[in-house]
TORNUFI-5686 format. One record per residue (C-alpha): x, y, z; residue in three letters. Coordinates in Angstrom, 1 decimal. Layout:
BEGIN
- X;Y;Z;rest
- X;Y;Z;ALA
...
//
This chain:
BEGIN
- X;Y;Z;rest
- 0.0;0.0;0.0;UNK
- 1.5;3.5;-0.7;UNK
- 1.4;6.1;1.6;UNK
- -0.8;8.3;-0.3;UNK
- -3.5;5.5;-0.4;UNK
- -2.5;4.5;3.1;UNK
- -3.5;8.3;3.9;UNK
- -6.8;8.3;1.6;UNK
- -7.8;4.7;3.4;UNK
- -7.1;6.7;6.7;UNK
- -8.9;9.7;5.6;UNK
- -12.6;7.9;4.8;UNK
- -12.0;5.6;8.3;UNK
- -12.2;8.7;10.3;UNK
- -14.9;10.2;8.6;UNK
- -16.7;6.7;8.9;UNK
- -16.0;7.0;12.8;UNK
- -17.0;10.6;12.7;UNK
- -20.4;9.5;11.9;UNK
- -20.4;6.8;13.9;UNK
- -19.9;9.1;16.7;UNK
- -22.8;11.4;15.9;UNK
- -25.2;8.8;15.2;UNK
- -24.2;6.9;18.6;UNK
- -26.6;8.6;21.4;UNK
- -29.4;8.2;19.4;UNK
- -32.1;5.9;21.2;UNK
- -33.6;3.6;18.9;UNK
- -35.6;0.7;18.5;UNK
- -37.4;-1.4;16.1;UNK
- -39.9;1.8;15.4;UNK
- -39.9;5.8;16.7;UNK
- -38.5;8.4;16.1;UNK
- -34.6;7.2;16.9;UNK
- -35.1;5.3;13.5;UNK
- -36.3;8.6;11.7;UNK
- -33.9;10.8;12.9;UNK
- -30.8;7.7;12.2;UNK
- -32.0;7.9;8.7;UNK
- -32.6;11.6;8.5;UNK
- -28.9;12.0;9.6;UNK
- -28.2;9.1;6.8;UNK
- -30.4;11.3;4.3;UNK
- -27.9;13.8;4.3;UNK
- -25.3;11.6;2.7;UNK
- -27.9;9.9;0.9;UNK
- -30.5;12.5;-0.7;UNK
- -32.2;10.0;-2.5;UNK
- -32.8;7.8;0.5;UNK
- -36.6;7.1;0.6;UNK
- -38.6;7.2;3.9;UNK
- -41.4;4.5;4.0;UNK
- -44.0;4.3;6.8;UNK
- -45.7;1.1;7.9;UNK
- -48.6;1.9;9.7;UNK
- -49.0;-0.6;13.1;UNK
- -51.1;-3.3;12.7;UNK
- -50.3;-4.0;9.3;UNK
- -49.8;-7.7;8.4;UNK
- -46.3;-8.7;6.8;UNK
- -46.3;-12.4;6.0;UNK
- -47.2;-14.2;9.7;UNK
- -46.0;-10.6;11.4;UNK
- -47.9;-8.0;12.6;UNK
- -45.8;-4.0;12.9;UNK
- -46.0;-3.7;16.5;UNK
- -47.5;-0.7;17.9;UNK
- -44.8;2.6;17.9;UNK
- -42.6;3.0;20.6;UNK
- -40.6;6.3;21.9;UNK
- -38.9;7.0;25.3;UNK
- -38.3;10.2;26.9;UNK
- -37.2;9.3;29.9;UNK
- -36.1;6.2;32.2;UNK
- -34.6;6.3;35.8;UNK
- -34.3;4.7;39.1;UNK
- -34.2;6.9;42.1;UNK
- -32.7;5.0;45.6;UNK
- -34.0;5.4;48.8;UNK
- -31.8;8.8;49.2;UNK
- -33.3;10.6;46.3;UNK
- -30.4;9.9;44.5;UNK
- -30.7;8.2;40.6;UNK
- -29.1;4.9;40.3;UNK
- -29.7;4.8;36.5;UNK
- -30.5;6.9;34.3;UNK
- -31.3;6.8;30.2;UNK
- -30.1;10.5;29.8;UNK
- -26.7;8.7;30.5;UNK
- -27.0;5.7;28.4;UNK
- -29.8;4.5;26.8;UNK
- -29.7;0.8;27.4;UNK
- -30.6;1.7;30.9;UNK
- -34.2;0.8;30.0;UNK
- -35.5;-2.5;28.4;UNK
- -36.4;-1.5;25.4;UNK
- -40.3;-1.4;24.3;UNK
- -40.8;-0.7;28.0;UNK
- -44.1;0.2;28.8;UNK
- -45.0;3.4;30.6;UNK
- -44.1;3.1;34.1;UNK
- -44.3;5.5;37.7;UNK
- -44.6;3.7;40.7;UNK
- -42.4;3.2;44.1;UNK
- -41.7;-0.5;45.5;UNK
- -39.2;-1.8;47.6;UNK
- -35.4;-3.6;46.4;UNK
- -37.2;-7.3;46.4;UNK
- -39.9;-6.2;43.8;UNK
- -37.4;-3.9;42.3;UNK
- -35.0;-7.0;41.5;UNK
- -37.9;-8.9;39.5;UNK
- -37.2;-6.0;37.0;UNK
- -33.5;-5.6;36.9;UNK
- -30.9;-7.7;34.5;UNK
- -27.4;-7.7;34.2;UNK
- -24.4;-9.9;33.7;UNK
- -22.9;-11.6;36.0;UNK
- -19.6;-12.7;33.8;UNK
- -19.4;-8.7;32.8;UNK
- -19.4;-6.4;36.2;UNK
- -19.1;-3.0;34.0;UNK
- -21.4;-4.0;31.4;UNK
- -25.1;-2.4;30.7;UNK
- -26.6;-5.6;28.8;UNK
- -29.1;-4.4;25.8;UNK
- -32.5;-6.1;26.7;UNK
- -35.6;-6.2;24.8;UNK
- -39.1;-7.1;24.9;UNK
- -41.0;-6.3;21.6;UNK
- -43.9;-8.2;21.7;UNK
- -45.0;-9.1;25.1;UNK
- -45.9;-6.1;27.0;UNK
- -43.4;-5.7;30.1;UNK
- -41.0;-2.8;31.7;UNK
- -37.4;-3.5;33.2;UNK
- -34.4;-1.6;33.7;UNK
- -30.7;-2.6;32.6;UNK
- -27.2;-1.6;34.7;UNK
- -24.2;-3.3;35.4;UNK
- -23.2;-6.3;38.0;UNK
- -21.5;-3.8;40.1;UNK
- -24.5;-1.0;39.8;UNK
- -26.5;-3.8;41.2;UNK
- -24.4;-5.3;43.5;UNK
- -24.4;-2.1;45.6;UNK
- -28.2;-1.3;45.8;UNK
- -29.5;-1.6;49.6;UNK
- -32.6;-2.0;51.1;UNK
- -35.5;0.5;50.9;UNK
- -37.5;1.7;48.6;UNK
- -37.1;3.0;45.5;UNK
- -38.8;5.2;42.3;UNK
- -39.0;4.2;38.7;UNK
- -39.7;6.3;35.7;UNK
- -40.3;4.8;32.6;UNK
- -41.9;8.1;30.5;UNK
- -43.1;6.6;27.2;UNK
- -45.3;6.0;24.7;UNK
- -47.1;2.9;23.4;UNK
- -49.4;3.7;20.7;UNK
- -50.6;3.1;17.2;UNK
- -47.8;4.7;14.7;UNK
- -45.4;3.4;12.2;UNK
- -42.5;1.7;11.4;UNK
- -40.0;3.2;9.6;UNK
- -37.3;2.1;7.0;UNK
- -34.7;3.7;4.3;UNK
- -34.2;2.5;0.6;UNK
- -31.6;4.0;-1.7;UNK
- -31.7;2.6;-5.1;UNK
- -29.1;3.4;-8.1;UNK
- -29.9;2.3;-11.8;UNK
- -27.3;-0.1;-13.7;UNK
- -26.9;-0.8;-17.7;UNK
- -28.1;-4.6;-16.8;UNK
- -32.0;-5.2;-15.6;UNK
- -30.3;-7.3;-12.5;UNK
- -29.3;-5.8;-9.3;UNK
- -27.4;-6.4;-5.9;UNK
- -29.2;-6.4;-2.8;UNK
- -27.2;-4.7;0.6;UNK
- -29.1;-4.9;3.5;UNK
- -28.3;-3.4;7.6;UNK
- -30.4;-2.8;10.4;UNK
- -30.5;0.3;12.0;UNK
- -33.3;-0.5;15.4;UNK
- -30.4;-1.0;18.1;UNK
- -29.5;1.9;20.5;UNK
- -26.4;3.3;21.9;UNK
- -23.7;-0.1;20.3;UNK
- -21.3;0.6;17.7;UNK
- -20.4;-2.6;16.4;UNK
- -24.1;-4.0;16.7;UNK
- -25.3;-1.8;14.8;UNK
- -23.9;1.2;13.7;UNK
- -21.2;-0.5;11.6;UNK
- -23.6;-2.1;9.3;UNK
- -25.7;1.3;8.6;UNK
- -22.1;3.7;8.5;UNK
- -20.3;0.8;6.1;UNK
- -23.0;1.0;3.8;UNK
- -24.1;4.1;3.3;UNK
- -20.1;5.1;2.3;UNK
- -20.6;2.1;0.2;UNK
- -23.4;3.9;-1.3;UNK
- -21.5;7.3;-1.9;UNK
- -18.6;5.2;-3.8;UNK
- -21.2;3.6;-6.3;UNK
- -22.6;7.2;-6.7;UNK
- -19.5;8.7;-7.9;UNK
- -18.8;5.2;-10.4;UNK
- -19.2;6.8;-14.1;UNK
- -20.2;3.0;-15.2;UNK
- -22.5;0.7;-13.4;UNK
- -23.5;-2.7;-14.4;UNK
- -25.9;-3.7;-12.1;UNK
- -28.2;-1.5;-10.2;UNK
- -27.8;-1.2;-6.5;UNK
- -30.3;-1.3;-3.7;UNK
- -29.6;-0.6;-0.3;UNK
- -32.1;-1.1;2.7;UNK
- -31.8;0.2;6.1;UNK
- -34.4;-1.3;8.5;UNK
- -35.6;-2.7;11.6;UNK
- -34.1;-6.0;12.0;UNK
- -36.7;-8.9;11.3;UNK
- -39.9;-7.3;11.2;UNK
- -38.7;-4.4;9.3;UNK
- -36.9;-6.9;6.7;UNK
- -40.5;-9.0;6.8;UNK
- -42.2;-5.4;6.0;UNK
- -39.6;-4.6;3.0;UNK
- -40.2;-8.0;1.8;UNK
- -43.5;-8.0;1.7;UNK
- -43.5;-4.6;-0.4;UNK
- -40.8;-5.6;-2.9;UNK
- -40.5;-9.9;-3.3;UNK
- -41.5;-10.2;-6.4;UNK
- -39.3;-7.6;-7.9;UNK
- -36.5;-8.8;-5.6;UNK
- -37.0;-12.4;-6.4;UNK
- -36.6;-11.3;-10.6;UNK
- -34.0;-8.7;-10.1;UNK
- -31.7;-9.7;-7.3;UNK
- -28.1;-11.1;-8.8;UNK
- -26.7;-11.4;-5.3;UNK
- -26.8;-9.8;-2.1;UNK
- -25.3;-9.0;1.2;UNK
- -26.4;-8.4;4.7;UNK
- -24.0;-6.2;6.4;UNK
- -23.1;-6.5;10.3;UNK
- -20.6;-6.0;13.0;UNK
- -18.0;-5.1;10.3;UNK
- -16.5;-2.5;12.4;UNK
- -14.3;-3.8;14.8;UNK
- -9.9;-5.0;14.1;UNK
- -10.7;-8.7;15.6;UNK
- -11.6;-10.7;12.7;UNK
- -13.2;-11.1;9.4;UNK
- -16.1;-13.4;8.6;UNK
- -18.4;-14.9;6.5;UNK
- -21.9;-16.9;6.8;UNK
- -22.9;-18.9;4.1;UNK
- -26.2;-18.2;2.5;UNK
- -28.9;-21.3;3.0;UNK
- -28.1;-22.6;-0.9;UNK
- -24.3;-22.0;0.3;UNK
- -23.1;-21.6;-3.3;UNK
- -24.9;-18.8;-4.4;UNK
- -22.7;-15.7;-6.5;UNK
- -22.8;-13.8;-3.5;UNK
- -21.1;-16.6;-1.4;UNK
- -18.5;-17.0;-4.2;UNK
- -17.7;-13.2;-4.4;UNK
- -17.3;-12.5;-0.6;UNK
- -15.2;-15.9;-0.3;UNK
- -12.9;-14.6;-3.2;UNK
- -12.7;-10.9;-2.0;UNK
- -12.3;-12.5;1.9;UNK
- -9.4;-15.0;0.8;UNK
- -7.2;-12.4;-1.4;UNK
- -7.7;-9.3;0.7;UNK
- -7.2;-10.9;4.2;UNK
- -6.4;-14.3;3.6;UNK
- -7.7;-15.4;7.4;UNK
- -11.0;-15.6;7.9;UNK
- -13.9;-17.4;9.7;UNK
- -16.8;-19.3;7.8;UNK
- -20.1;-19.7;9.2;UNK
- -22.7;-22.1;7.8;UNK
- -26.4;-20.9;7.5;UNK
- -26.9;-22.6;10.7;UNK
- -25.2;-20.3;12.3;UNK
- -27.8;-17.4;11.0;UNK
- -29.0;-15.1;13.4;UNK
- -30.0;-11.7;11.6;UNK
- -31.6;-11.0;8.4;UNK
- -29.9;-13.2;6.2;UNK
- -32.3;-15.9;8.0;UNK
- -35.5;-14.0;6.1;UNK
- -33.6;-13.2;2.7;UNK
- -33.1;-17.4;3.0;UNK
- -36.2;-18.5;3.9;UNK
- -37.1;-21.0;1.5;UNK
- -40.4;-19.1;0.1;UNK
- -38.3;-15.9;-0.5;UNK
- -34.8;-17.9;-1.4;UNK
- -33.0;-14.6;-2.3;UNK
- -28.9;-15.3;-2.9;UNK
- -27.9;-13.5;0.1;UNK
- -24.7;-13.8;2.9;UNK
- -23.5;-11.9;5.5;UNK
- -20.0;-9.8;5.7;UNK
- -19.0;-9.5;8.9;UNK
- -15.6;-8.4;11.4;UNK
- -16.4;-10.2;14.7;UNK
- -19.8;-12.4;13.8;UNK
- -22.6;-11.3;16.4;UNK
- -22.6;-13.2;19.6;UNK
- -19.0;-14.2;19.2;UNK
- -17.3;-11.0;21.0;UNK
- -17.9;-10.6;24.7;UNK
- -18.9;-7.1;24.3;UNK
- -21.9;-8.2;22.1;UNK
- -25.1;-6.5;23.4;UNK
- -23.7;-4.4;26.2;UNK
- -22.5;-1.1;26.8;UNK
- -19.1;-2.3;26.0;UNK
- -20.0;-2.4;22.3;UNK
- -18.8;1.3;21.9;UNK
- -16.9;3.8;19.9;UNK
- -13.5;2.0;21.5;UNK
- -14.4;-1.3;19.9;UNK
- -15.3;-0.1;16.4;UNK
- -12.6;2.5;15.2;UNK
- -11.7;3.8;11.9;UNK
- -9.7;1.5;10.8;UNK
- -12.0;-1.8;11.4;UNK
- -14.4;0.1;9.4;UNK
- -12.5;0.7;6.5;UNK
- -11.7;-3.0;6.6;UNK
- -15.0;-3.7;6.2;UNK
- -15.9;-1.3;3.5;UNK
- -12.7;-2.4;1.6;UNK
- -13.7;-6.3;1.6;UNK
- -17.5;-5.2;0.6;UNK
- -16.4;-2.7;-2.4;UNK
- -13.7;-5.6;-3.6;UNK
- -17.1;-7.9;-3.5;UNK
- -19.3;-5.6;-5.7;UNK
- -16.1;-4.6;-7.9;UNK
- -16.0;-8.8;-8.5;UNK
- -19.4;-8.9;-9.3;UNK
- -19.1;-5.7;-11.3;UNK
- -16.2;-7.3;-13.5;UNK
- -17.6;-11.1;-13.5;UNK
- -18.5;-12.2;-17.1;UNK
- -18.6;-15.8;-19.0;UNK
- -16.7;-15.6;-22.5;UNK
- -15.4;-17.9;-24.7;UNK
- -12.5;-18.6;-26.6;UNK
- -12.7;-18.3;-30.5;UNK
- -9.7;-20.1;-32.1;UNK
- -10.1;-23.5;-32.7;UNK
- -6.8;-24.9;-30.2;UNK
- -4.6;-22.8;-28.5;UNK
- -3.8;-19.5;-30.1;UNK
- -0.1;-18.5;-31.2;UNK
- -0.1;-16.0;-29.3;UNK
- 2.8;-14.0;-30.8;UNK
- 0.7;-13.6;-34.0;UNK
- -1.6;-10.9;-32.2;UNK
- 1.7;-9.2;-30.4;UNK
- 0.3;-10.9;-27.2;UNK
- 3.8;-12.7;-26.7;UNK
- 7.0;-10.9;-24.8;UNK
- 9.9;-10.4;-27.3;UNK
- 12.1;-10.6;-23.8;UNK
- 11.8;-13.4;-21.4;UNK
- 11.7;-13.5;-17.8;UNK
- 9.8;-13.9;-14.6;UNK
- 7.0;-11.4;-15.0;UNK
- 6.5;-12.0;-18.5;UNK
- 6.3;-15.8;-17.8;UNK
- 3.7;-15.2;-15.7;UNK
- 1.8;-12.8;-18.0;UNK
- 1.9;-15.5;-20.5;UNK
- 0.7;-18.0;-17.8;UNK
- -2.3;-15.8;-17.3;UNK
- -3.4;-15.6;-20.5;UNK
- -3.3;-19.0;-21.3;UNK
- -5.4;-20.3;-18.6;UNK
- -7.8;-17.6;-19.4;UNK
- -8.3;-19.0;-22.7;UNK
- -8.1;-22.9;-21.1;UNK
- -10.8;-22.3;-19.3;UNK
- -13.0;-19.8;-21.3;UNK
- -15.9;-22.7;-23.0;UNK
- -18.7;-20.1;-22.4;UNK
- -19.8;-21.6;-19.2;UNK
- -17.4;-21.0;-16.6;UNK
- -17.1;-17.3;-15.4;UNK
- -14.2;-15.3;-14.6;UNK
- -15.0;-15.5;-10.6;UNK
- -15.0;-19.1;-11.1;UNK
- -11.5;-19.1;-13.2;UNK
- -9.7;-16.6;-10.8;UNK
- -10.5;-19.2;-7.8;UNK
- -9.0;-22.1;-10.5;UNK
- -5.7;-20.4;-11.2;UNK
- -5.7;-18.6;-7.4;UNK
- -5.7;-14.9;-8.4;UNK
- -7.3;-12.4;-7.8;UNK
- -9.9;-11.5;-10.3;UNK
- -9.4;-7.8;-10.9;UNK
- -6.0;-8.4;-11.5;UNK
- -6.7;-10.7;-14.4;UNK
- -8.7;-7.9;-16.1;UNK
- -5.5;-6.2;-18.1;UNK
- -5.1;-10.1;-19.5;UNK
- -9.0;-10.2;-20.6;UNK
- -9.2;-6.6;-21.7;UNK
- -5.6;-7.8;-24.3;UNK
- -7.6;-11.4;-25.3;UNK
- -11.0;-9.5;-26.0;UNK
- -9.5;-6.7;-28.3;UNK
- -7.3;-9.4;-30.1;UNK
- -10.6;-11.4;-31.3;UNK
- -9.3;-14.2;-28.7;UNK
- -12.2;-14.0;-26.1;UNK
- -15.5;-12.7;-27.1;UNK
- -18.4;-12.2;-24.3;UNK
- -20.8;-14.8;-23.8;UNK
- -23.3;-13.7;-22.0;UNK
- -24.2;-10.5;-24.2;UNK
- -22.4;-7.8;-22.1;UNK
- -19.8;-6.5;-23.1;UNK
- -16.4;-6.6;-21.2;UNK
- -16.2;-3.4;-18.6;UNK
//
């Protein structure tokens, strides 16, 4: 890497974690208003983003949108007037989808309401209860360790009614009638890896396929609620998805240094799968592999077998596999500017695969001379060996059938460094396009 690109990849990092930082107080959920400001604030990088509102009660599939939910306030005072917790200090204090709550009880009922964990002392745990109606408060081992006897006041200040919920869709037009799917969540409060990676990764991913002159596939980008706002989107779109979508990605914890990682899509061999598990090997060479029974976000509704979209997941640390994973300790410390331009890098590689991935076919009838078309070295060596090599293969295995993803895993290369080699074949009459697109 050269130092000026070392300094641009520095450069978009920090204004990654820049946004990152401003979108991190926000208190949201699977619907309110900490979803419409998230993607307000996304709107801004975005203009194009489109706002949809699904009114409560509607019926997605076997789901039903959930009544809205918005806090203003959560606390617990102790019995010397003093608050113990506090949501204007972190927002996890409160379960969230609490309902409305005033009252004064003593430590024993108190405790029925509580949760924290044990094997983290300093951790707020992230709690939820979305669809059973129920109220609780969040704080750390040590916070709870120290409470004493007496009574104390809770606050829960929110509302419970009949609204919306609310999701983002950016869409950009291609030369081809196919498209790529990426897909984050953007309903979790105040974690950074889990999940304001996802949302910041993408939407810079969005800005670079804005200022592409060329575009072969159309790109659509969701943000929404995790599950039931992936149900709602689905249930708006399937049918065009299920005719349009080429391959797809759901993007996740892909801001932190730990790791890289992949998990499968259900089919497991699907041209999303192939592209991440190419741009994964040559970019980082180590990484972990998940099967689709690992799943535990969206890619588990993009796979159900009545939608069957080709869809994985890109990830740094895989949910649930880092100890800070939904607690207070998921923070802006964890995911830095660096671990999320590694994850941008391996998901622009992927779509710049996709982008260059074409069938051809060879058109002499055995090996070419290749000297005849000036396509041979006049001086030996090393590098022009390998050049030679190159081409070669390419035209061994170009039958019209096997793509170039699928040959750059054959001869182990990279496959945007094999496009100088097509781009030579192609104007020599060597390779011609097979699938009616024309090399790129």
């Amino acid at each position: 890497m050269t130092g000026q690109s070392s300094s641009k990849n520095e450069a978009l990092g920090s204004q990654m974690h820049a946004l990152a930082r401003r979108l991190f107080p926000i208190c949201r959920s699977i619907t309110g208003d900490g979803v419409r400001q998230t993607l307000s604030i996304l709107r801004e990088h975005l203009p194009t983003l489109e706002i949809t509102e699904v009114p409560s009660g509607t019926k997605v599939f076997d789901w039903t949108i959930p009544d809205e939910w918005n806090l203003r306030e959560a606390w617990i005072s102790g019995p010397d007037g003093r608050k113990i917790v506090d949501t204007a200090t972190n927002n996890l204090h409160v379960v969230s989808y609490s309902v409305p709550v005033r009252r004064r009880l003593s430590l024993d009922e108190l405790q029925r309401h509580l949760h924290s964990k044990p094997e983290l002392p300093d951790a707020i745990p992230y709690v939820t209860s979305y669809y059973s109606r129920n109220w609780g408060f969040c704080l750390s081992q040590r916070q709870r360790d120290a409470l004493l006897p007496g009574d104390y006041e809770v606050c829960i200040d929110a509302s419970l009614t009949s609204g919306s919920l609310t999701y983002g869709e950016f869409r950009l037009p291609g030369t081809r009638d196919k498209e790529i799917l990426l897909s984050t969540y953007v309903c979790h409060p105040s974690m950074a890896n889990n999940e304001l990676s996802g949302p910041i990764v993408a939407t810079f991913i969005a800005k670079w396929l804005m200022s592409l002159q060329r575009r072969g596939f159309g790109y659509r980008l969701v943000f929404v609620p995790e599950t039931i706002g992936t149900l709602a989107f689905l249930s708006r779109s399937l049918d065009e998805l299920k005719r349009q979508v080429a391959a797809g990605f759901v993007l996740t914890c892909i801001g932190d240094e730990r790791a890289y990682s992949y998990l499968a899509s259900r089919r497991g061999n699907t041209l999303a799968d192939r592209a991440a598990r190419h741009s994964l090997k040559h970019l980082v060479g180590s990484f972990n592999t998940y099967d689709y029974l690992d799943r535990a976000s969206d890619e588990r509704q993009y796979g159900f077998p009545t939608v069957d979209l080709p869809v994985c997941s890109l990830m740094r640390s895989k949910y649930g596999t880092y100890p800070e994973y939904h607690t207070s300790l998921d923070n802006l410390d964890l995911v830095t500017p660096l671990g999320l331009e590694g994850g941008f890098r391996i998901v622009k590689h992927a779509i710049e695969c996709l982008e260059a991935n074409q069938t051809y076919r060879a058109t002499t009838v055995g090996e070419p001379q290749l000297g005849r078309y000036g396509l041979y070295p006049s001086l030996g060596g090393a590098q022009a060996s390998e050049q030679v090599r190159v081409m070669l293969n390419l035209l061994a295995y170009s039958d019209g059938e096997i793509d170039l993803l699928a040959i750059a895993d054959l001869i182990a290369r990279p496959l945007p460094s094999l496009l100088p080699a097509v781009r030579k074949l192609v104007s020599a009459g060597l390779l011609a396009p097979s699938d009616g697109h024309t090399e790129r």
